[in-house]
Residue, then its C-alpha position, 0 to 999 in steps of 0.5 A: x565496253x565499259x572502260x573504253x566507252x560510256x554505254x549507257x543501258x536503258x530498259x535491261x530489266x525488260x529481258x526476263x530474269x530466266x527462261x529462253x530470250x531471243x535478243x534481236x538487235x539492229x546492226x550498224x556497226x561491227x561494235x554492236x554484237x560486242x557492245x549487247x555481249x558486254x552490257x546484256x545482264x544476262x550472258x548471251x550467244x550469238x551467231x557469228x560469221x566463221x570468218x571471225x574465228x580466226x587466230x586468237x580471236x578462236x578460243x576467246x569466241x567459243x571461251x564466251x559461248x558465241x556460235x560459229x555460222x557459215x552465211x554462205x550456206x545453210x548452216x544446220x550444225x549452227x541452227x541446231x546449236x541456235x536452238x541448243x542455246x534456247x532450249x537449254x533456257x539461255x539467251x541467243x542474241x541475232x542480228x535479223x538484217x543478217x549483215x551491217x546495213x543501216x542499222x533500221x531493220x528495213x530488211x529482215x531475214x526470216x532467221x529470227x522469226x524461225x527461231x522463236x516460232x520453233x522455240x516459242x521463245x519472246x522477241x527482246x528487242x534491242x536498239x544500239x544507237x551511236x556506234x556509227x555515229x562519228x569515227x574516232x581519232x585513235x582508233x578510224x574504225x571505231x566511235x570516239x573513245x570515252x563517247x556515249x552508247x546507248x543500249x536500249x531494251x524493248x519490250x519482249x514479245x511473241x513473234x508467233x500468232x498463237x497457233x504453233x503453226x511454221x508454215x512458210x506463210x506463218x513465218x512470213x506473217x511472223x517476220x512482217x510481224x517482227x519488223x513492224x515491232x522492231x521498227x517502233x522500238x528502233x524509232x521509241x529509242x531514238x526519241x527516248x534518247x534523243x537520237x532521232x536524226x542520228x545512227 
């Protein structure tokens, strides 16, 4: 990441230096979950799509610890290693819009909340801005080589009330909870940034 482009890590201290971290990062761009992976100072594991594990992209995925999930269906073997990842202490990264979008966090799946409600793991809340900015010449699909990216970690939280409860409406409250925070990360990185009428 760091050869190709200019990332620039703003806040990387604010993720706990041990223990289980959830990382909930915004999704614009297919160059998100490896721009988190290559600037994280702590290695993290993702949830990737299946489809992904493809070729030589197989080995080298499940080499760097990431997780393979099946979208299409309830995939208890990857929530179970989701878990796995937490209790163990480590840092899982997930992108709670579930697919690229827009990158705001307007539609949040109730995966995240689930996770660290179940785990009692903190919310770091995570804000890749400039992958979808512009396409370079090189390389269509990708930003401009040698362009600025900037990864900007929030403070972490607690997505859960403090009760314990994972009642269907405690992880709805917990998931309303974690969208309104990840909002204001999202919006503090813009400005913090400079980004403010930018992707």
């Amino acid at each position: 990441m760091y050869g190709l482009w200019k990332p620039r890590v703003l806040g990387a201290w604010r993720i706990p230096a041990s223990g289980p971290v959830i990382l909930a990062g915004n999704h614009s761009h297919n160059l998100d979950g490896p721009m988190l992976i290559g600037t994280s100072p702590r290695p993290v594991h993702f949830l990737v799509k299946k489809e992904a594990f493809v070729g030589p992209l197989d080995p080298f995925l499940r080499g760097i610890g990431q997780l393979k999930v099946d979208r299409a269906n309830a995939d208890r073997t990857a929530i179970t290693d989701a878990l796995g990842v937490l209790e163990r202490g480590g840092v899982l990264g997930i992108f709670p819009e579930g697919t690229r979008g827009d990158g705001d966090f307007a539609s949040l799946r109730a995966g995240l909340a689930y996770f660290a409600v179940r785990s009692g793991a903190p919310i770091v809340p995570v804000a890749v801005l400039g992958t979808a900015l512009r396409r370079g010449r090189v390389v269509p699909g990708l930003p401009p080589l040698r362009s600025r990216i900037d990864v900007v970690f929030g403070d972490p939280f607690e997505a859960g009330d403090g009760s314990g409860r994972r009642t269907r409406s405690a992880l709805d409250e917990a998931t309303v909870r974690v969208q309104k925070r990840l909002g204001a990360h999202l919006a503090d990185a813009r400005r913090l940034t400079g980004r403010a009428d930018h992707p």
